[in-house]
C-alpha positions in Angstrom: 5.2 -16.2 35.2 6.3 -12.5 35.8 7.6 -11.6 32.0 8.8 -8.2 33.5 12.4 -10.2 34.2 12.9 -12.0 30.6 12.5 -7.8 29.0 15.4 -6.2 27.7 15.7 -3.0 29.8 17.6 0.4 28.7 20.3 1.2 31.2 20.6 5.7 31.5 24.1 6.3 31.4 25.8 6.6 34.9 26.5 9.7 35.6 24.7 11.8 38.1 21.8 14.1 38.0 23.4 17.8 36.8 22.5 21.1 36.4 23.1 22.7 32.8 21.8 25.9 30.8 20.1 27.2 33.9 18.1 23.5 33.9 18.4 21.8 37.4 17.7 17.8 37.0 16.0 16.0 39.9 15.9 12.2 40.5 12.0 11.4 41.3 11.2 8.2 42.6 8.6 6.3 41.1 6.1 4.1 42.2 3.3 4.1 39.2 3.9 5.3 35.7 1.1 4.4 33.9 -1.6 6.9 35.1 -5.6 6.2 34.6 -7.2 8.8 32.4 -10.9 9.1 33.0 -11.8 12.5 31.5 -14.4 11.4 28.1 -12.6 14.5 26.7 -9.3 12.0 26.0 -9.2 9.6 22.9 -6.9 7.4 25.8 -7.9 5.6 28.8 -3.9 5.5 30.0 -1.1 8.4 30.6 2.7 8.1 30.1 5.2 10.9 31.1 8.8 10.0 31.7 9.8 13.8 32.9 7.7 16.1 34.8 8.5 19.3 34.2 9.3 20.6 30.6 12.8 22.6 29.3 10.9 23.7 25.7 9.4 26.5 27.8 6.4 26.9 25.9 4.8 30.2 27.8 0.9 28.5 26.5 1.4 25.0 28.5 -1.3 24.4 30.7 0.7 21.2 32.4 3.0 24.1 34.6 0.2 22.7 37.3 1.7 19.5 37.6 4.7 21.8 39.7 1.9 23.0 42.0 1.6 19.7 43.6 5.6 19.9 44.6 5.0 23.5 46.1 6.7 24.9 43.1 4.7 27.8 42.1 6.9 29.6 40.4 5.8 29.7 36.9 9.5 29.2 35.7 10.1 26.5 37.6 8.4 24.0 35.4 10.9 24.5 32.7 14.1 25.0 35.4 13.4 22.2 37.7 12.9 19.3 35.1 11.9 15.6 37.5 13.4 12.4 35.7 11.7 9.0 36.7 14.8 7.5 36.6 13.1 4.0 37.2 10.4 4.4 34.3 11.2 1.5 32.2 11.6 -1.1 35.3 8.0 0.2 36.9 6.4 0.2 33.7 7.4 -3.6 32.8 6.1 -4.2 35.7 3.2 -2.8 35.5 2.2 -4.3 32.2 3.1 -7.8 33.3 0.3 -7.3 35.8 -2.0 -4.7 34.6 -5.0 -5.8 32.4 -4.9 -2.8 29.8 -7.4 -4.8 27.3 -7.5 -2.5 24.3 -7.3 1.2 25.9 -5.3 3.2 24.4 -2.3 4.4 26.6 -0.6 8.3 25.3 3.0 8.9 25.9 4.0 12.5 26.7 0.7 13.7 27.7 1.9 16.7 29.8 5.2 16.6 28.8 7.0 16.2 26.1 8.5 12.9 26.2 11.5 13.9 23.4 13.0 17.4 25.4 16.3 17.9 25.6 16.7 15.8 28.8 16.0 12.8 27.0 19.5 12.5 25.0 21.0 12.4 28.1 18.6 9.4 30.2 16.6 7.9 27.7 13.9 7.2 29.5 11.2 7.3 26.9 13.8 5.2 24.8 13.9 2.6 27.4 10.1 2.2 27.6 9.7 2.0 23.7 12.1 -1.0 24.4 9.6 -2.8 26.7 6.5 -1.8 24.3 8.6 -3.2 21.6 8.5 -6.8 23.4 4.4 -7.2 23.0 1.6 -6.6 21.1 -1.7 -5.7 20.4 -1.1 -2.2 21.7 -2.4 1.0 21.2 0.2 3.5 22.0 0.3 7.1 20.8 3.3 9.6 21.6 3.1 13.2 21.2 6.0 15.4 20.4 7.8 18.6 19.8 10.9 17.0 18.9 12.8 15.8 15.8 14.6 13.6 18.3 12.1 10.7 17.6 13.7 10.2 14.2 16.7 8.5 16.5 14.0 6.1 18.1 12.6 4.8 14.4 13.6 1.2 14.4 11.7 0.8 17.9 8.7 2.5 16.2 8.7 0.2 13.4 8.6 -2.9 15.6 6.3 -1.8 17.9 4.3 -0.3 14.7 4.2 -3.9 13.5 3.2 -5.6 16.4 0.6 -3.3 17.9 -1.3 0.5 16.5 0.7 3.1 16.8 0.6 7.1 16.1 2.8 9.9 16.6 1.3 13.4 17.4 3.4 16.1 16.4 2.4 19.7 17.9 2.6 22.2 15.5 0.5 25.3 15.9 2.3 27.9 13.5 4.9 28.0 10.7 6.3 31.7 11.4 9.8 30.8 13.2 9.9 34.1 14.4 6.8 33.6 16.4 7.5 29.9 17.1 10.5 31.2 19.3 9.0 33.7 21.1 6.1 30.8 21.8 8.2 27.9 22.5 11.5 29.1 23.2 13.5 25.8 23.0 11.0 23.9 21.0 12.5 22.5 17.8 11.6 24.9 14.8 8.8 23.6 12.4 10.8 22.5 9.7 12.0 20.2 11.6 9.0 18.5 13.1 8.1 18.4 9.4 10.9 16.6 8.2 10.7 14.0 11.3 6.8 13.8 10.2 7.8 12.7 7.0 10.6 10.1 7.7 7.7 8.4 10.2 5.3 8.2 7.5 7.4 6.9 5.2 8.1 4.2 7.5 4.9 3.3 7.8 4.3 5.1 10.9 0.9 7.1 11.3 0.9 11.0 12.0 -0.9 13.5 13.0 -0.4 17.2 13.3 -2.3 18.8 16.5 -2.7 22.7 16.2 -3.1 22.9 20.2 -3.5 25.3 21.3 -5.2 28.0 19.2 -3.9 30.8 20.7 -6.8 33.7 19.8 -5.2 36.7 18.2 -1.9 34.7 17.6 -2.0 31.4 16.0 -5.8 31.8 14.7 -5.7 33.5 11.7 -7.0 31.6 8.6 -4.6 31.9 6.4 -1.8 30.6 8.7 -3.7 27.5 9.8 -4.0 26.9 6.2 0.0 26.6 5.9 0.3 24.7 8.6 -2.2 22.4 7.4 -0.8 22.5 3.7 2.3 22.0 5.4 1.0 18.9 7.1 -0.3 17.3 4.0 3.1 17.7 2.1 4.9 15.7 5.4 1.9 12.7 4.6 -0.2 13.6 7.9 -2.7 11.3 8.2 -5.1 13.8 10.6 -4.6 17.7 12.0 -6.8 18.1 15.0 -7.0 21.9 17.1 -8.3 22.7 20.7 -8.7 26.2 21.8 -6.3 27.5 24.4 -7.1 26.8 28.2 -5.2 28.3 30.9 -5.1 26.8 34.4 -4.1 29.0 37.0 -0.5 28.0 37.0 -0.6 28.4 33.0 -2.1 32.0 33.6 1.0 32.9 35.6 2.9 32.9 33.0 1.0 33.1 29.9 -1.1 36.6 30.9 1.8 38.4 32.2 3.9 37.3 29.0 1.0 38.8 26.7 1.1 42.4 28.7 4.6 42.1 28.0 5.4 41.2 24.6 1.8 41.4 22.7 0.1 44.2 24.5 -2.7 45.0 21.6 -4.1 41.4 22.7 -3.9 42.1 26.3 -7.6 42.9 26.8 -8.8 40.3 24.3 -7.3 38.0 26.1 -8.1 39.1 29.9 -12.1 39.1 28.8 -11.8 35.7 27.1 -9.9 34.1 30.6 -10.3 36.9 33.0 -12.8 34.4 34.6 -12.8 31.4 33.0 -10.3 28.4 31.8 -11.8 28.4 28.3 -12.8 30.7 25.4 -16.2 31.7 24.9 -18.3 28.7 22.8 -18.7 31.7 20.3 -15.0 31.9 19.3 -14.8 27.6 19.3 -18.2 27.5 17.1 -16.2 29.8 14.9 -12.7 28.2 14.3 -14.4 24.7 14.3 -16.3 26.0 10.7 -12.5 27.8 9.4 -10.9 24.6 10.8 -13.5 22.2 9.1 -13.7 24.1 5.8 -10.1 24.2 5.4 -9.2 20.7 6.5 -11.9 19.4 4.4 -9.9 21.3 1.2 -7.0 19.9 1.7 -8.1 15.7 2.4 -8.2 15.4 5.9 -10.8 14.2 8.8 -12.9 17.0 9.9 -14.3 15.6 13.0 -13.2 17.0 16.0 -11.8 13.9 17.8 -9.3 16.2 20.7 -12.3 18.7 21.6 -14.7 16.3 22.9 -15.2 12.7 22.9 -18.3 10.5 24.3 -17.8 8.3 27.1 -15.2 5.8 27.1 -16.4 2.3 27.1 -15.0 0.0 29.4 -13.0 -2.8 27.3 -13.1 -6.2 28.6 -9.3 -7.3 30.6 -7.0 -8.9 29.1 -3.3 -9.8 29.2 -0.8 -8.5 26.9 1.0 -11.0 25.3 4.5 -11.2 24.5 5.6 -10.8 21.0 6.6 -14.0 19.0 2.9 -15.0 19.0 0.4 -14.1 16.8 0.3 -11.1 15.0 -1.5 -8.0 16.1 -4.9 -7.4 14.5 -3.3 -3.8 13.6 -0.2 -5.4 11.8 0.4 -3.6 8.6 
């Protein structure tokens, strides 16, 4: 039986594709949108993103490459030209209705932020939470800027008790100031705290991920302190870090943007990525001890589970099963 036609699917309001605030909106057809992950670096064997292309316009993010296989190579164009996968929720149903996912764990808004502004007009990651909602024994994760997933919390409370479930918000510095000049149309911290804390006191597991550590920026001890005493006042349940790494396509913007607007750090940062994607093992070795001394003070997990992770075993296949029979071994 092909349960993809008994799920209740969201419906994206009518009207057409538009352009607004500079953003252009492209209809992308979609064939697959549950993407295998095999890098051991990921805690998740399967990737979600509902958009491609991202209108927060953070100059750091290292998924601008994903435009580079549309012949968009404009830097800019990753936050101008945002790709909606208009079909998400249909594909995805049924893909799970026929996909033997076991027990990997599948992340939602791996490259882009699944909660951007486009998403209060389609709701695409809305209507997927809907077909999630439907079965169990999941283990889903969705990673955020926004405080928009407050509006999605009854869906996360179903899901939450049917299947394990974690929401990831980024959060890499409390100075609003800096947070605009970073992440231009990101929501401001305070915000992503106060959505934290409505989560968790739903029941919902958080975590706060300080990626990426921008060196001569976001680095400084005393301001990953706040951010991580920040973190424990909104009931975080982990903060994990990784280093900045820029792709080519990230470098586009992100070196030119440093000349421009922090030109003390200019060198710094040409002899740390001059050559290379990442920072020299020197500079992780250090902010792994500040990050694990100061983590440690304040209650949280100090293993490093988004720098590097062993192998991914593969997990026997299995069916997911409709919810309505038993419970989910990760029911609260």
């Amino acid at each position: 039986m092909n349960t993809a036609a008994t799920l209740p699917l969201y419906s994206p309001p009518p009207d057409e594709l538009d352009a607004t605030r500079g953003v252009e909106f492209i209809e992308m057809p979609v064939r697959q949108i549950l993407n295998r992950c095999d890098s051991p670096r990921m805690p998740f064997r399967w990737t979600i993103n509902p958009y491609r292309g991202c209108e927060f316009g953070c100059v750091y993010c290292y998924a601008r490459y994903t435009h580079d296989f549309l012949e968009l190579r404009d830097p800019m164009d990753f936050e101008r030209k945002i790709f909606v996968k208009r079909m998400a929720a249909e594909v995805l149903s049924r893909t799970l209705s026929r996909t033997p996912i076991g027990t990997d764990a599948i992340a939602i808004g791996t490259a882009t932020d699944p909660y951007q502004p486009a998403e209060r007009k389609y709701g695409l990651t809305r209507s997927m939470l809907e077909v999630f909602a439907q079965l169990q024994g999941l283990d889903l994760s969705i990673t955020t800027k926004s405080s928009l997933i407050v509006r999605d919390l009854e869906l996360l409370r179903k899901i939450n008790r049917r299947s394990k479930l974690s929401v990831n918000f980024s959060l890499i510095t409390l100075d609003r100031k800096l947070q605009r000049i970073l992440e231009p149309r990101a929501p401001r911290p305070g915000l992503r705290l106060r959505a934290m804390f409505e989560l968790a006191r739903a029941g919902i597991r958080c975590n706060v991920l300080m990626m990426p550590m921008i060196p001569g920026l976001t680095d400084d001890p005393a301001a990953i302190e706040n951010v991580i005493r920040a973190a424990r006042r909104a009931n975080a349940s982990g903060v994990w870090w990784r280093s900045l790494f820029l792709k080519p396509a990230a470098a586009r913007r992100f070196i030119p943007f440093v000349k421009e607007r922090f030109p003390h750090l200019a060198e710094r940062i040409d002899m740390f990525y001059g050559r290379a994607e990442y920072v020299p093992q020197a500079y992780d070795d250090r902010m792994r001890r500040i990050f694990d001394r100061i983590r440690e003070r304040h209650g949280f997990p100090i293993h490093d589970r988004y720098i590097a992770q062993p192998p991914v075993a593969p997990q026997p296949p299995r069916q997911l099963t409709l919810g309505g029979l038993a419970e989910s071994p990760y029911s609260p």
